[in-house]
VOKOL-668191 format. One record per residue (C-alpha): x, y, z; residue number from 1; residue in three letters. Coordinates in pm, 1 decimal. Layout:
         px         py         pz   resi   resn
          X          Y          Z    NUM    ALA
...
This chain:
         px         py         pz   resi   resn
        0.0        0.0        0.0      1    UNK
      143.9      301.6     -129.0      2    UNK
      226.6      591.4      228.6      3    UNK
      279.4      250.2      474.1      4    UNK
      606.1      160.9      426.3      5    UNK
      788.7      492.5      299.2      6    UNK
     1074.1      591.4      534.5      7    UNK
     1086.3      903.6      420.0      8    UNK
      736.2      975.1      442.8      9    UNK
      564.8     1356.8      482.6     10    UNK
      195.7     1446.6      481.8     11    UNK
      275.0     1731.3      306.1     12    UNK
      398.5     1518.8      -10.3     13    UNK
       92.1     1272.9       73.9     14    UNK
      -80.0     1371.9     -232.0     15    UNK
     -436.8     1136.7     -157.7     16    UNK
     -439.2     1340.1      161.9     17    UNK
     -407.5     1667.0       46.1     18    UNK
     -649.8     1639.6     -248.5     19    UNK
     -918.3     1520.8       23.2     20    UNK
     -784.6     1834.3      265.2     21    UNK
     -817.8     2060.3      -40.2     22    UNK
    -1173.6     1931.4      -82.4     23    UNK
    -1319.7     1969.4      238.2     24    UNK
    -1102.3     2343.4      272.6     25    UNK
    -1178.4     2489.0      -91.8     26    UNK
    -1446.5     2280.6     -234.5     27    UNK
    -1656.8     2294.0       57.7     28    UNK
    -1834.0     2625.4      169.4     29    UNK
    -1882.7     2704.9      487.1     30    UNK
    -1715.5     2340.1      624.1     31    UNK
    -1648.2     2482.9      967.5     32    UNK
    -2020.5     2569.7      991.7     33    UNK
    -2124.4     2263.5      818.6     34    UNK
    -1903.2     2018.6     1103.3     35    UNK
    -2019.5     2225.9     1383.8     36    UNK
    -2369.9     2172.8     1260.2     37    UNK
    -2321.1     1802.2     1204.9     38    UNK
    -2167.4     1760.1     1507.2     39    UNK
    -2440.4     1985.7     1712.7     40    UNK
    -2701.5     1715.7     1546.9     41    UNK
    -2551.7     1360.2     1628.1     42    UNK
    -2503.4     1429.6     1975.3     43    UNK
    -2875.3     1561.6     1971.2     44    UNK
    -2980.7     1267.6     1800.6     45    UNK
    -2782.9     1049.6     2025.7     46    UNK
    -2947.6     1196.5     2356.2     47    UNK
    -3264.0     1171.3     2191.5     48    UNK
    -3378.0     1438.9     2431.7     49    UNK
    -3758.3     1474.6     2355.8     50    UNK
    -3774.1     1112.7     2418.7     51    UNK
    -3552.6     1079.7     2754.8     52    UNK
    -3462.4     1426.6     2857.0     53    UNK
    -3038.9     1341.8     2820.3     54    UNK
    -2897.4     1597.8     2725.2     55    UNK
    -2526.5     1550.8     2836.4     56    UNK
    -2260.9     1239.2     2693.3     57    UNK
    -2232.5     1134.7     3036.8     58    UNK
    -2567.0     1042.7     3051.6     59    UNK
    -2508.2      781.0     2768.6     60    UNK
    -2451.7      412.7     2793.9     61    UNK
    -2105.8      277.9     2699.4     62    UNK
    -2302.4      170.4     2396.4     63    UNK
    -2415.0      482.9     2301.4     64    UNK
    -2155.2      653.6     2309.3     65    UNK
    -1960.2      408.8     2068.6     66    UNK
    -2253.4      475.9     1848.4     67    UNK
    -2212.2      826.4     1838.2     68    UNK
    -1912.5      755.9     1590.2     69    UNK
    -2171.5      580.1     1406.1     70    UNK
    -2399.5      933.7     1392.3     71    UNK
    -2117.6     1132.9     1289.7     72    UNK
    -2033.1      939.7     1002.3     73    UNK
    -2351.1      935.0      890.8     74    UNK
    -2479.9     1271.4      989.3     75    UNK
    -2141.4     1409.6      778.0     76    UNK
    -2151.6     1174.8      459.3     77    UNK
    -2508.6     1335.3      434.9     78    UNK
    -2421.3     1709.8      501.4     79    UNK
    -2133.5     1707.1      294.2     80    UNK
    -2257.3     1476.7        3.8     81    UNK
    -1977.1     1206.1       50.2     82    UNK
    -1997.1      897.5     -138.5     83    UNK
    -1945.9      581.7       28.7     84    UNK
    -1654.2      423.1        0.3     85    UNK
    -1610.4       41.9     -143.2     86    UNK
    -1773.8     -244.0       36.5     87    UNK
    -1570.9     -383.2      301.6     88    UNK
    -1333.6      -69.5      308.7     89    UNK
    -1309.3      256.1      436.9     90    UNK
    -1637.9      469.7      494.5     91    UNK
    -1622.9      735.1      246.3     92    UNK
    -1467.1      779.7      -89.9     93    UNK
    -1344.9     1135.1     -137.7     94    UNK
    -1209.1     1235.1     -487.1     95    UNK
    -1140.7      866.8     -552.2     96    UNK
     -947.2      867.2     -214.5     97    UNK
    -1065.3      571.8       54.2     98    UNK
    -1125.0      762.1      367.1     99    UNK
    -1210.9      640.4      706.1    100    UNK
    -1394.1      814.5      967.2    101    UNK
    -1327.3      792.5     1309.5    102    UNK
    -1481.9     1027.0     1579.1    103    UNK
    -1378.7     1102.4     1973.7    104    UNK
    -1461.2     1277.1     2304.9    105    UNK
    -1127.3     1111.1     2469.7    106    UNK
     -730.0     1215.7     2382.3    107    UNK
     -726.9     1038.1     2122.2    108    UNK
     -869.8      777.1     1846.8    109    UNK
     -879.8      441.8     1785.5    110    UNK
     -771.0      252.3     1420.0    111    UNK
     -893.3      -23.7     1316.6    112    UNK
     -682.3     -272.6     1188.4    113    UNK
     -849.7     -242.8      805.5    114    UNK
     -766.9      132.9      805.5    115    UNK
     -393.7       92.8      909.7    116    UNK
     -261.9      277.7      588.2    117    UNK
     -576.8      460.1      480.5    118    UNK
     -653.6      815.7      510.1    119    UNK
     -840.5      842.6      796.4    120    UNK
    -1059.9     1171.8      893.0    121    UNK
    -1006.4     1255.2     1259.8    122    UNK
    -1307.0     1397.7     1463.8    123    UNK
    -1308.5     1548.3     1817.7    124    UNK
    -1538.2     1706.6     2035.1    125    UNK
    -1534.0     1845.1     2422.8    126    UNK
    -1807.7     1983.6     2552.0    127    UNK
    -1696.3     2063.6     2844.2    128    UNK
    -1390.8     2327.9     2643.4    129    UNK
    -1699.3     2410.1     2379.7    130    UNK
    -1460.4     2310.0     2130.1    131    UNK
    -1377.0     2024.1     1776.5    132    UNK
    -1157.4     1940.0     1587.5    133    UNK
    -1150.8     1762.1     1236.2    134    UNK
     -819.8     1663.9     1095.8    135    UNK
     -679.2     1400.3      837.4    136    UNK
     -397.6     1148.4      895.5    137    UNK
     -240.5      890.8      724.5    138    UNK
     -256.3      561.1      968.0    139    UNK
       93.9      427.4      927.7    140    UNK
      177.6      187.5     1170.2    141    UNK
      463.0      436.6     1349.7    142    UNK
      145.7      676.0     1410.1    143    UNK
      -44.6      439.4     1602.5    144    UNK
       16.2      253.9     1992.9    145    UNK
      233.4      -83.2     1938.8    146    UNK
      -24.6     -270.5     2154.1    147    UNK
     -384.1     -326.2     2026.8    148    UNK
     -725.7     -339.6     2217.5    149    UNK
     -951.0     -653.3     2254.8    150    UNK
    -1102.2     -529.6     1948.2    151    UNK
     -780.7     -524.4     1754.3    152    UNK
     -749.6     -144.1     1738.5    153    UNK
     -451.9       93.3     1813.0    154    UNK
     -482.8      449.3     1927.5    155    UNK
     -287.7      714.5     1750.5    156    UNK
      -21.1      808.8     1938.1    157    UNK
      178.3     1142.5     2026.7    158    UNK
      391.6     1088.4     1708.3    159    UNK
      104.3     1053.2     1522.0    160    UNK
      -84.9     1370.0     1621.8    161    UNK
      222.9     1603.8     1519.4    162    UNK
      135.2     1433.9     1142.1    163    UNK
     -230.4     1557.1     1170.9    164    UNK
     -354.2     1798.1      885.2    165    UNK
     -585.0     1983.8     1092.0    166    UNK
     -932.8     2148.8      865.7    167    UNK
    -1079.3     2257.0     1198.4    168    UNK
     -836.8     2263.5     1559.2    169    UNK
    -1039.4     2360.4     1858.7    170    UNK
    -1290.1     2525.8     1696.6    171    UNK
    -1590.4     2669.2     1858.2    172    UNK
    -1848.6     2407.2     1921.8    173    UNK
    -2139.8     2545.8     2141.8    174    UNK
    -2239.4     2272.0     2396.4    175    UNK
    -2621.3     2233.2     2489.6    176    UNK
    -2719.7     2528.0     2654.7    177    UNK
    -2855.5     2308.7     2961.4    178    UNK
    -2472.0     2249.5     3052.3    179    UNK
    -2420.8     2623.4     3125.2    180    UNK
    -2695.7     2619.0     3414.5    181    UNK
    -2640.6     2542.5     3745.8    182    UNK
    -2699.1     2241.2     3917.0    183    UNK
    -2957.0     2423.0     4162.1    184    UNK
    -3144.0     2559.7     3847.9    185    UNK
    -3153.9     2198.0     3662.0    186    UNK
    -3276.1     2084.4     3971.3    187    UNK
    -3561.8     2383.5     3988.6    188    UNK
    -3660.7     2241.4     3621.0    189    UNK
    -3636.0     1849.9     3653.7    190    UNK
    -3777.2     1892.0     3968.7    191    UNK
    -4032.3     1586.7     4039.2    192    UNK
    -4381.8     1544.1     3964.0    193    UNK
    -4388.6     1875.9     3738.4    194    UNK
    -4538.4     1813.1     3411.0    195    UNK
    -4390.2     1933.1     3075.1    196    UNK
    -4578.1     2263.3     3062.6    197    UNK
    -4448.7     2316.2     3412.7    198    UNK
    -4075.1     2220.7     3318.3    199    UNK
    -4085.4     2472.2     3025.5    200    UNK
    -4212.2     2739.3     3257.3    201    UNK
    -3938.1     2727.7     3488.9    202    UNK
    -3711.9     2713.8     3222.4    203    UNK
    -3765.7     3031.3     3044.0    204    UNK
    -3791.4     3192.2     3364.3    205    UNK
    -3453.8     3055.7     3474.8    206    UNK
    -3261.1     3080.1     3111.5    207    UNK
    -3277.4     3460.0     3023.4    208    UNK
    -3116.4     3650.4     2815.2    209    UNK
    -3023.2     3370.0     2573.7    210    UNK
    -3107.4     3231.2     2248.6    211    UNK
    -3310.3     2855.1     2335.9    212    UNK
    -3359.7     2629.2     2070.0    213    UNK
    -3668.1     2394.0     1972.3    214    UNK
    -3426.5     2088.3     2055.8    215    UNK
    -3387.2     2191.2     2403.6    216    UNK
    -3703.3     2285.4     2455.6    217    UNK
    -3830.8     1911.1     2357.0    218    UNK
    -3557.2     1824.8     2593.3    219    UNK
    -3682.0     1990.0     2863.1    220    UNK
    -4064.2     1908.5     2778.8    221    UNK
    -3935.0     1555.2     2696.4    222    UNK
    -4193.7     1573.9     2445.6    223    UNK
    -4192.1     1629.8     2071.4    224    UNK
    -4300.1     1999.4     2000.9    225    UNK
    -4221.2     2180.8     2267.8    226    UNK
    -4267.1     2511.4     2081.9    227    UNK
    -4589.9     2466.2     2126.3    228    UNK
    -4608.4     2512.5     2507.7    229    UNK
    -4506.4     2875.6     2433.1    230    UNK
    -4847.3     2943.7     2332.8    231    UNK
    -5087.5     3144.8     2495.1    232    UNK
    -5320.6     2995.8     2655.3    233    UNK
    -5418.2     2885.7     3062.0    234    UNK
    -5098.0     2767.1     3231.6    235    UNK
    -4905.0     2804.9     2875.2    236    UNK
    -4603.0     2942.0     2932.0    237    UNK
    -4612.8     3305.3     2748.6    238    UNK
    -4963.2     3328.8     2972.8    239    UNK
    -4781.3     3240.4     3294.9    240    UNK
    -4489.1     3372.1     3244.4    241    UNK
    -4579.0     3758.1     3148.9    242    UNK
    -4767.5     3787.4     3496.4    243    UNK
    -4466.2     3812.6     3660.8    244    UNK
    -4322.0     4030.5     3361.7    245    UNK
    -4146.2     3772.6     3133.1    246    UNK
    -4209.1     3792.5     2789.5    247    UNK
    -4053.1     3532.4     2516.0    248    UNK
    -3942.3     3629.3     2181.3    249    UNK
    -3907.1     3461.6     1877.7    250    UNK
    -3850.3     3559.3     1529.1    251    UNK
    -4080.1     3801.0     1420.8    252    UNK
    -3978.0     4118.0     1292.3    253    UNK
    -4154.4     4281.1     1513.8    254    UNK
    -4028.3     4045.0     1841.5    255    UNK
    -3660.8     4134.0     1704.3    256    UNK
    -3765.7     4513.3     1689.9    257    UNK
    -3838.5     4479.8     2016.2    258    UNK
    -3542.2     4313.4     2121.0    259    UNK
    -3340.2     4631.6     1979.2    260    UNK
    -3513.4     4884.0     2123.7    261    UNK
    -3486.5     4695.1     2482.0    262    UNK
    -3111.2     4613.3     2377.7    263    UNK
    -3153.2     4279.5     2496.3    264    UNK
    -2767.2     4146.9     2483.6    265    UNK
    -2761.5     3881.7     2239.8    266    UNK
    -2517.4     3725.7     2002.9    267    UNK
    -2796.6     3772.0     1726.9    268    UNK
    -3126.7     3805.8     1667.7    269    UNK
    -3364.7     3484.0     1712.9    270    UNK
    -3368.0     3274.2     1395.3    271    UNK
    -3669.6     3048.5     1318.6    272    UNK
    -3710.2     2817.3     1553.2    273    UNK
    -3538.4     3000.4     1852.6    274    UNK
    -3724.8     3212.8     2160.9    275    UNK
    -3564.0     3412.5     2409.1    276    UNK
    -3707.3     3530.7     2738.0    277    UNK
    -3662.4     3873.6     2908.2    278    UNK
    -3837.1     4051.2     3223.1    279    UNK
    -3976.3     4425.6     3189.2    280    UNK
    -4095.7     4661.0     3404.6    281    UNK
    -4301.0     4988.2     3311.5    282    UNK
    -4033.6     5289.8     3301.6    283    UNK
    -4028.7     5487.3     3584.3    284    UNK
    -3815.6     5798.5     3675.1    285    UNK
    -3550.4     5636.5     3848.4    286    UNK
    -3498.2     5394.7     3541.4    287    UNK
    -3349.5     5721.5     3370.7    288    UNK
    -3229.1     5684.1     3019.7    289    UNK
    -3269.5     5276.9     3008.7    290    UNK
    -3381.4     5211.1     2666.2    291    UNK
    -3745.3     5168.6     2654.0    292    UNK
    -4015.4     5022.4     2416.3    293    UNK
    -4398.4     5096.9     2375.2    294    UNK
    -4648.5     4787.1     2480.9    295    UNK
    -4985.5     4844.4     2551.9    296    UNK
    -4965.5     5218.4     2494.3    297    UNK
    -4722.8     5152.4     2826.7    298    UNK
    -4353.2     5215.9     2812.3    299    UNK
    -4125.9     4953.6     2948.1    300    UNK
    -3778.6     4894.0     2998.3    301    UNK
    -3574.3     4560.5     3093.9    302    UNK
    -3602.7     4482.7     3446.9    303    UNK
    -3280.2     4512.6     3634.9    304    UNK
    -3249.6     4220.0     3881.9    305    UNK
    -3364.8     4489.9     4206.4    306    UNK
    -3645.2     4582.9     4001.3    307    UNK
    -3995.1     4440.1     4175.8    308    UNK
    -4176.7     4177.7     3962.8    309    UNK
    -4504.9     4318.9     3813.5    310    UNK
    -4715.7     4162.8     3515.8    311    UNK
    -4598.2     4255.2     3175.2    312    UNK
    -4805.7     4339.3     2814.8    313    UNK
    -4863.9     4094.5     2566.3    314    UNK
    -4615.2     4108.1     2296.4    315    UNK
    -4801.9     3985.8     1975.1    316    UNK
    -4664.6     3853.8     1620.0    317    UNK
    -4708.6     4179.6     1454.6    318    UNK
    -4737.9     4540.5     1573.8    319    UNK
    -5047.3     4655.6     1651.8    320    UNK
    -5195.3     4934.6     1475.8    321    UNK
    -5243.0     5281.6     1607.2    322    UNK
């Protein structure tokens, strides 16, 4: 096999390797966006939060987590248009290149012994740093551990990462945003005995400020659909919540016009699919120049955390006319 036994071997003269690096780099728009995406999805998939409220890997079985190497390979063959690669070989084939896939949330990755030699494409994620990586390297046999597992397979070793062609190293990979509450607020929304309707409720009220998606809202509903519990309606959570002044957002012009003139801190306006939750107060005096908006013929500015609860207006699809 051409690459396994060359002494003098150097993944920069690998030529396979850096026609399927040049793919994925100049070929490919947006990649980055594209693996994050992937990425985002099989561990989603793998939790299958609406189903059993997981929403962290060490939640997951041992057996589940193997599979989530599984996920990725097929969540990326299908977001990048990858064809497969010949039966009984590697997963993909890439430019008439046999590429293996192989996916982590250790140190490092284990080879099979059917892809010793092959391309292989190296993929990494930590929650826990909100980071992946995605890199290609060419299994030789000095790039992987000299003893093998049960299974047969060798890790790559610390030679073999300094041979990595990295496409994405430590890239930004935002982890769910349940992970960034605290322990005392997860416990406030998994609480037992409260229903879906009352998990969401909590939730907003607990999670402002930030962009939630319809995934974690299923998650915390453990229920398909859990947009739909944002409704109005009696004990829905828009209906609830805006008696104590907490309105949720989505992406309507007008919400996001809203969100401006309030200057809600966000990284971005809601996209389709996404709510936030914020608390308002009507503008008094002392609130000074905090940047107000008109609800209900009412003006009302975003509740500092001293301000007293009070309810808030309804904030409807579309602006009312005057």
């Amino acid at each position: 096999m051409p690459f396994l036994h060359d002494t003098a071997y150097s993944t920069s003269d690998d030529k396979p390797l850096q026609d399927v690096a040049k793919w994925f780099l100049h070929a490919q728009n947006d990649f980055e966006e594209r693996f994050r995406k992937s990425l985002r999805t099989s561990l989603d998939e793998v939790f299958d939060g609406k189903r059993t409220g997981r929403y962290s890997i060490e939640d997951l079985q041992k057996t589940e987590k193997t599979y989530i190497g599984t996920k990725v390979e097929i969540v990326l063959q299908e977001a990048f248009t990858i064809p497969r690669g010949q039966p009984k070989k590697m997963d993909y084939l890439i430019l008439g290149h046999e590429v293996d896939c192989k996916f982590t949330i250790g140190s490092t990755w284990e080879i099979p012994r059917e892809a010793v030699g092959h391309i292989c494409l190296l993929v990494k994620v930590n929650e826990s740093k909100e980071s992946f990586s995605v890199g290609l390297l060419r299994a030789r046999t000095e790039f992987l551990t000299g003893k093998p597992n049960s299974d047969g397979k060798r890790k790559v070793s610390a030679v073999g990462k300094k041979h990595i062609q990295w496409i994405a190293h430590e890239a930004h990979f935002p982890k769910t945003l349940l992970l960034t509450l605290s322990s005392a607020k997860i416990s406030q929304v998994f609480s037992e005995g409260k229903s879906g309707q009352e998990r969401i409720n909590v939730f907003l009220k607990l999670a402002q400020g930030v962009l939630i998606n319809g995934e974690t809202l299923d998650t915390v509903a453990q229920q398909r659909d859990g947009m739909a519990r944002l409704r109005e309606g009696t004990g829905r959570a828009r209906t609830v919540l805006r008696q104590r002044g907490i309105l949720v957002a989505g992406h309507w012009q007008y919400h996001r016009d809203v969100l401006q003139q309030l200057e809600v801190s966000l990284p971005r306006m809601p996209h389709l699919g996404e709510v936030v939750s914020f608390r308002v107060v009507k503008a008094r005096p002392e609130h000074g120049q905090r940047p107000s908006v008109t609800l209900d013929g009412k003006a009302w500015v975003l509740a500092a955390d001293d301000d007293p609860e009070e309810p808030g207006p309804r904030l409807p699809n579309v602006k009312k006319k005057s």
